[in-house]
Structure formats: structure tokens, C-alpha cells
Residue frames as a rotation matrix with the C-alpha (Angstrom) as fourth column:
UNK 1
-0.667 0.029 0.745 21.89
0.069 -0.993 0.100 108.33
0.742 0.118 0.660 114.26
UNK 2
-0.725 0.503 -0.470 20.23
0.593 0.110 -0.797 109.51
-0.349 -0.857 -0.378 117.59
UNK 3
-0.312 0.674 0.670 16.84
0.421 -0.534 0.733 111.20
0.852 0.511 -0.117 117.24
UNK 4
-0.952 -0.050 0.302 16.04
-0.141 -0.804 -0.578 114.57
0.271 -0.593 0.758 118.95
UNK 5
-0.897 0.421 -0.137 14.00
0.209 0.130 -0.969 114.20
-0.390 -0.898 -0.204 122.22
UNK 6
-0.378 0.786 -0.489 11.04
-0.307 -0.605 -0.735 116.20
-0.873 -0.128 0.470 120.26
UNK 7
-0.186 0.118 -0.975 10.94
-0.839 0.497 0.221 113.64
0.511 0.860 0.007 116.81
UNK 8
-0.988 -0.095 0.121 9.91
-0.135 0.914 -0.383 111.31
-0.074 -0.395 -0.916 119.49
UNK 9
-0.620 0.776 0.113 6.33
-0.457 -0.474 0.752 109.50
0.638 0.415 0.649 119.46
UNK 10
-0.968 0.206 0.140 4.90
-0.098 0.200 -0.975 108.71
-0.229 -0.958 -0.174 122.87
UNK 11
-0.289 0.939 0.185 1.32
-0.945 -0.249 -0.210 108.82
-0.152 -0.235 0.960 121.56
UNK 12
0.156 0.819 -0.553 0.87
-0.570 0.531 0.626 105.46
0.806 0.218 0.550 121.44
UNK 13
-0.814 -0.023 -0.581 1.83
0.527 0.393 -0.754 104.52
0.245 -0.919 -0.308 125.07
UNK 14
0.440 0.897 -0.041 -0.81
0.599 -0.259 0.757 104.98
0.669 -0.358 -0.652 127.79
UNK 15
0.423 -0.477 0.770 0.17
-0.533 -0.819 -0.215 107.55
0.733 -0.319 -0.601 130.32
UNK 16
0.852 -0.327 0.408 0.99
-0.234 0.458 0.857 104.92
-0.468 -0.826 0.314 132.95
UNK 17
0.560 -0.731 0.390 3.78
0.827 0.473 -0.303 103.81
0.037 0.492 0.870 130.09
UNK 18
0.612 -0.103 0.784 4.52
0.110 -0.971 -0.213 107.55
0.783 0.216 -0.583 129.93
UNK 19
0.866 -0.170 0.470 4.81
-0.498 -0.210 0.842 107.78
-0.044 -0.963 -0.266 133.63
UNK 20
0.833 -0.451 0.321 7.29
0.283 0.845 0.454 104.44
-0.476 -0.288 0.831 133.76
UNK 21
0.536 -0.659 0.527 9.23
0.627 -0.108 -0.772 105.82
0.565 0.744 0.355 130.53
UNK 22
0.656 0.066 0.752 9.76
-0.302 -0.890 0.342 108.71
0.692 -0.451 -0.564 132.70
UNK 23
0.657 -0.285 0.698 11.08
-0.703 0.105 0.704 107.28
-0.274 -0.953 -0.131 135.82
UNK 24
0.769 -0.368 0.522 13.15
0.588 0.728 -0.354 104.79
-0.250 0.579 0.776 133.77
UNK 25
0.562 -0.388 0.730 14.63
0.594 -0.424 -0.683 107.60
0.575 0.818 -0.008 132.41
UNK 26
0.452 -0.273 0.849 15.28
-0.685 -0.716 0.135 109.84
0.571 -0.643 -0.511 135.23
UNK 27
0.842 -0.227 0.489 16.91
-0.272 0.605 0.749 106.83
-0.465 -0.764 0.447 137.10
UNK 28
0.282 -0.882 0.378 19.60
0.958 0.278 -0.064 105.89
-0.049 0.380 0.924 134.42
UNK 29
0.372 -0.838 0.400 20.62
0.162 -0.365 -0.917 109.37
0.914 0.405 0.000 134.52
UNK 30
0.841 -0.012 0.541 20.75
-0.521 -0.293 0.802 109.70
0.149 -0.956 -0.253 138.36
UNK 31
0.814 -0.580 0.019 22.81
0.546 0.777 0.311 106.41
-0.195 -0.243 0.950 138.41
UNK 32
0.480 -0.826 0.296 24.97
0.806 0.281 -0.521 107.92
0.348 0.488 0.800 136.39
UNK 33
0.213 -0.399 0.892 25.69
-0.204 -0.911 -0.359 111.40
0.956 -0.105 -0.275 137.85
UNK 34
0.783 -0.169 0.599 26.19
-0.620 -0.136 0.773 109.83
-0.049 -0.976 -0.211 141.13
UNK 35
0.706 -0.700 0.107 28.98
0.555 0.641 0.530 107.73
-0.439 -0.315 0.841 139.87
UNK 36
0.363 -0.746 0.558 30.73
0.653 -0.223 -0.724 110.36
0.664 0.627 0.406 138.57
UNK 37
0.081 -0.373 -0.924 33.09
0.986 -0.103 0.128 112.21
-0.143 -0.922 0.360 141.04
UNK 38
0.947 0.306 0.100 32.74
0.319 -0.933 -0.166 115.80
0.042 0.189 -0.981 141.40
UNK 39
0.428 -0.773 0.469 35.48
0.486 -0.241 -0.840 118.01
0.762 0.587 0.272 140.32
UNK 40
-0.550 -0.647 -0.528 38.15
0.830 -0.352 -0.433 120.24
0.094 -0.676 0.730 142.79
UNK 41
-0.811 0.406 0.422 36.30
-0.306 -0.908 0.286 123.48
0.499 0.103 0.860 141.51
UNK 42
-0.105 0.968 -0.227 32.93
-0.077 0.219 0.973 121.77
0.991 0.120 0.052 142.55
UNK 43
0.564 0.309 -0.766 33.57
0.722 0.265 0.639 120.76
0.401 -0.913 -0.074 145.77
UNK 44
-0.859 -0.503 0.100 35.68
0.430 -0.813 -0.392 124.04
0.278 -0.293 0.915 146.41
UNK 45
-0.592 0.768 0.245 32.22
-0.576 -0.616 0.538 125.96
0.564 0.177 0.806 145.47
UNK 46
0.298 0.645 -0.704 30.29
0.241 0.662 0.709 123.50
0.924 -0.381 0.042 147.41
UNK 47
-0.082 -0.426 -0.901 32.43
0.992 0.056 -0.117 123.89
0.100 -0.903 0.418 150.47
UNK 48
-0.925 -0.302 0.232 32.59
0.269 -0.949 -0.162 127.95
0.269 -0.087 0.959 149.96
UNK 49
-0.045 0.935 0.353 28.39
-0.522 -0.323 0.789 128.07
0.852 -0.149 0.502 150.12
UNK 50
0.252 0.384 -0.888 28.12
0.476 0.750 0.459 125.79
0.843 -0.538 0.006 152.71
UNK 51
-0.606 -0.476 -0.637 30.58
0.787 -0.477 -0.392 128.08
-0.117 -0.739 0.664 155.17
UNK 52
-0.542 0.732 0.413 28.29
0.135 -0.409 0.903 130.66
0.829 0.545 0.122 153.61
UNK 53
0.126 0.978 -0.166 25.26
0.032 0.163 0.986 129.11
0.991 -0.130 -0.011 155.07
UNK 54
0.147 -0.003 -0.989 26.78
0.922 0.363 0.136 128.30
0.358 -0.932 0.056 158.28
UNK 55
-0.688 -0.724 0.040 27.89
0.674 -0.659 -0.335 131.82
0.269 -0.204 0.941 158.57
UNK 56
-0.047 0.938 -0.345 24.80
0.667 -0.228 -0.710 133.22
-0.744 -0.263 -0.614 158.24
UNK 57
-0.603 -0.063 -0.795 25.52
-0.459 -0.788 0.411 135.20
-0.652 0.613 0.446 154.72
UNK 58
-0.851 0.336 -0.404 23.64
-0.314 0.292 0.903 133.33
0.421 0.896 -0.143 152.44
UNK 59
-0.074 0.931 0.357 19.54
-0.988 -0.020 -0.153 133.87
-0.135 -0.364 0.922 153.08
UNK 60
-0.995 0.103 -0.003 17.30
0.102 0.977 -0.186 130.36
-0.017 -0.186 -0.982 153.47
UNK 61
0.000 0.984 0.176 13.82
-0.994 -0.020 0.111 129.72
0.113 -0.175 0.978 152.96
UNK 62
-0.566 0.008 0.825 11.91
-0.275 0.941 -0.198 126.35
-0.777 -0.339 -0.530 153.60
UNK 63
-0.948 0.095 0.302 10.13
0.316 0.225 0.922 124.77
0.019 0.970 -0.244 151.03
UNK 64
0.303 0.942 0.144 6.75
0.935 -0.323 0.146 126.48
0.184 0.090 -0.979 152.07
UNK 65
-0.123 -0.315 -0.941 8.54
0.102 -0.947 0.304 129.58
-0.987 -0.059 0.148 152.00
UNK 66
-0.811 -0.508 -0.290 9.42
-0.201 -0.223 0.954 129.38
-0.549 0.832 0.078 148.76
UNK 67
-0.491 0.752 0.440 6.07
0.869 0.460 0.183 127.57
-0.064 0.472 -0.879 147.29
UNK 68
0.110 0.638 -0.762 4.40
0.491 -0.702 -0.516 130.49
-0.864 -0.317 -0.390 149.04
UNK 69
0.051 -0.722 -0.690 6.83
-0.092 -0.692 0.716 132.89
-0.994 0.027 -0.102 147.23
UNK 70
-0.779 -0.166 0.605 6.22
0.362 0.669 0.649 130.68
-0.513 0.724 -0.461 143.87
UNK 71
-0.268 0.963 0.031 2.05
0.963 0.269 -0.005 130.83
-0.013 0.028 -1.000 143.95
UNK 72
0.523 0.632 -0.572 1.96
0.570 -0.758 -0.317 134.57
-0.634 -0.160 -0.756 144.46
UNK 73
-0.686 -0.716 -0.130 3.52
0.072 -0.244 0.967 135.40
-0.724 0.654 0.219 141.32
């Protein structure tokens, strides 16, 4: 039986274990979502924003646009 993310106990690692558990984690699922192959629909929709962007319909910020745009909320 798996146990739900929030019936975990982490208080007895130190946060550097924390940190590692972390990045441990977030790496086995990357691995895995790059070896799966994106679907027809996906890369349709991928390809349809991208002409999009190039077109000039679909707005853009940089990421200090957007921080800005974040912080003054």
C-alpha cells in the first residue's frame, strides 16, 4: 500500500536531507517524462502556439516582465 505524500515524516531529516530528497525526487520524474514521447495532439498544439508566436498573435513577456508583474500583486 502506497502512503499519501502528506502521511509522510520528513521531520527527522535535516533540511540539507530535505533539499537532496527533493532533487532526487524531481530528477526521477524528469527522467521519466522525457522518455516518454509526446502524443499527435501534443505536438499538433505545440506546433499551433509556436506559429502563434512566430506570427506575432500570442503576447510574450521576459522573465523580469513577468516577476515584475508577479511582485506587484
Amino acid at each position: 500500500m502506497t502512503k499519501s505524500p502528506s502521511s509522510l515524516d520528513f521531520s527527522g531529516l535535516s533540511v540539507a536531507e530535505r533539499i537532496l530528497l527533493a532533487q532526487q525526487l524531481w530528477e526521477s520524474v524528469h527522467s521519466q517524462a522525457e522518455s516518454e514521447p509526446l502524443s499527435d495532439a501534443q505536438k499538433s498544439e505545440l506546433d499551433r502556439r509556436w506559429k502563434a508566436f512566430e506570427a506575432g498573435e500570442m503576447p510574450a513577456a521576459n522573465w523580469f516582465e513577468v516577476k515584475q508583474q508577479l511582485l506587484s500583486r
